[in-house]
N, C-alpha and C positions, 0 to 999 in steps of 0.2 A: 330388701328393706331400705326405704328412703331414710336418711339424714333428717332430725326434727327439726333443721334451721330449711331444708327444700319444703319440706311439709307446714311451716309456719310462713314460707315464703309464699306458698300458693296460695292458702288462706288466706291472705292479708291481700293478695293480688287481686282475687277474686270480690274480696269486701271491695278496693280501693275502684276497682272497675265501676260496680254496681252505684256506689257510692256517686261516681261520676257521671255515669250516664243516669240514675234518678233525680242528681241536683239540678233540675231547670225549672224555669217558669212554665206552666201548663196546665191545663184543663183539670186535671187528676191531682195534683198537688194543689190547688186552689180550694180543688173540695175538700181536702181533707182538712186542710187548716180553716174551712168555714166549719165546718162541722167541730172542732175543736172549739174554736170561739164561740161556739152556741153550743157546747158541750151535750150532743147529740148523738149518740151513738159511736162514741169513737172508738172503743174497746172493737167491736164486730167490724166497723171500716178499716182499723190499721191490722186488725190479722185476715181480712178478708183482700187484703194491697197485697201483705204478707204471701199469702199464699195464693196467692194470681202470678207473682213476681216468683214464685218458688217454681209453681207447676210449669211454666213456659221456658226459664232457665233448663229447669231438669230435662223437661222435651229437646231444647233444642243441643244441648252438653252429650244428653246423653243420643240422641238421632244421628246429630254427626258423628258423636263416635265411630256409633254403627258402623255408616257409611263409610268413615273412613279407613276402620280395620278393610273392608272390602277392595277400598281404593286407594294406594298409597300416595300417586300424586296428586289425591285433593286435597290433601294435608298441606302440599304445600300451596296451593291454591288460593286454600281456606287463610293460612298463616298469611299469605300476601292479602289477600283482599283484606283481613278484618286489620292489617298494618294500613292499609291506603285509608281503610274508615274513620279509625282513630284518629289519622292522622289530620283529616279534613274536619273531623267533629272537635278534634282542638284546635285547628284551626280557626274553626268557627266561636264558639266558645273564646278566645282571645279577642275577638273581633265584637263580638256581642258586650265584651270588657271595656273597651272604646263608648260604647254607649250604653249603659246601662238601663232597665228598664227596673219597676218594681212588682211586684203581688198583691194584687189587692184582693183580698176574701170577699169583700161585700156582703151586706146582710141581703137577706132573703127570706122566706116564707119556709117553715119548719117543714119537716118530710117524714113519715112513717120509716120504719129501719127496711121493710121491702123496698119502699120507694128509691130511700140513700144507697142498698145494694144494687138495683137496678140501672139507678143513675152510677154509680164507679163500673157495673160492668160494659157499659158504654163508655166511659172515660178511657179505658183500660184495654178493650179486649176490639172495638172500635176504630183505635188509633191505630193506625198503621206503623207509627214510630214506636210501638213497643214490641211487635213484632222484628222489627231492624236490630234494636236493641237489646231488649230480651233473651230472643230466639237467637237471631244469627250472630252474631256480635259475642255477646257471651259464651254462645254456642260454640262459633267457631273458635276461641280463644279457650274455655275450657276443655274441649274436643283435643286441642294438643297435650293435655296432659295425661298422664299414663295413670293406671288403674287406683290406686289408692289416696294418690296428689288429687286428680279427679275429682272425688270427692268430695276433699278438701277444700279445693277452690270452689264447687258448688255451694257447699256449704256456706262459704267465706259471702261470695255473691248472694245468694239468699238473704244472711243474715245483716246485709250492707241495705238491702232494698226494707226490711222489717225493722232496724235500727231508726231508717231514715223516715219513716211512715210513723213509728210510732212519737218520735220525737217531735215529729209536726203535730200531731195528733194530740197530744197529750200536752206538748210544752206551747201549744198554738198562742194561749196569752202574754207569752214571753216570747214568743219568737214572734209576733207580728207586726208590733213594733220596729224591728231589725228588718225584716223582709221588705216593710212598704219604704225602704229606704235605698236608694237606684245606689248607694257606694258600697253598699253591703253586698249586691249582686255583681257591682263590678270586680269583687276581691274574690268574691267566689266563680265566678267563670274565668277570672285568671287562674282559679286554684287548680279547676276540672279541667282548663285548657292543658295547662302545664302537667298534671296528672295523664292528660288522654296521651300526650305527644311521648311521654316515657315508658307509658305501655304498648304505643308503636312500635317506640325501637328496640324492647325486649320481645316483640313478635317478628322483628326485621332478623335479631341477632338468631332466630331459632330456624329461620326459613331456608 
């Protein structure tokens, strides 16, 4: 039986990951916040983010598992490689802080709800960065946790990437404002930089 402060620790681990690797400028968070501001189907875009972002965490958490029951030194492998990624993706993320850029939704010509699902699962399943991030990334960092924490942190991660979709989604005429402003993004990639770089060294201390 885990301790409810390990089991709250995971949870929060897992939101604050997702959290960090979904906050950037991009193709997929662009849409969503135009489709907010033209208040366009956003109910079916932020649970259809939702659960794109759930099913490829859960693949990739639950795949290395797998794997890894089978093979114990990919564990540590996994633990080093997804410490070096973090490490370089706040990196980066600090550096992008230095200069900021902003989001701009842009108006556009309205889209059927087939069309807007069509268009995010090209966004989404398209990009090769959400595979890095999603799958292995998360993967490999949930995959360390043992059966019930697991979980936990899945869960946590899921509901960090559905939090963050709906919020654009729905609060798009209050948040767009704030977004198309390059110092707003500069506080926030310091946030995600300094966020990735702690989740590093809590995968360095377990390795």
């Amino acid at each position: 039986m885990h301790p409810p402060s390990e089991l709250a620790s995971s949870a929060l681990s897992g939101l604050a990951l997702s959290l960090s690797l979904i906050v950037a400028i991009g193709a997929q968070n662009a849409f969503v916040l135009r489709q907010g501001l033209r208040r366009e189907h956003v109910f079916p875009i932020v649970l259809a983010c939702g659960l794109s972002d759930a099913l490829l965490m859960a693949a990739g958490v639950l795949g290395l598992a797998a794997m890894i029951s089978q093979q114990a030194a990919l564990a540590r492998w996994l633990t080093l490689g997804g410490a070096a990624f973090l490490t370089v993706y706040g990196l980066r993320a600090l550096w992008r802080a230095r200069r900021p850029e902003s989001l701009q939704a842009g108006a556009g010509p309205s889209v059927t709800l087939r069309q807007a699902l069509m268009q995010l699962a090209g966004f989404t399943f398209l990009n090769p960065h959400v595979y890095l991030d999603t799958v292995l990334l998360v993967g490999s960092v949930g995959a360390q946790q043992p059966g019930a924490v697991r979980a936990l942190f899945l869960t946590g991660a899921a509901s960090g990437s559905l939090l963050w979709f709906a919020a654009l989604g729905f609060g798009a005429r209050w948040l767009a404002p704030w977004f198309a402003r390059p110092r707003a993004w500069q506080w926030l990639d310091a946030l995600v930089g300094l966020t990735m770089l702690v989740l590093a060294a809590q995968l360095l201390r377990q390795a």
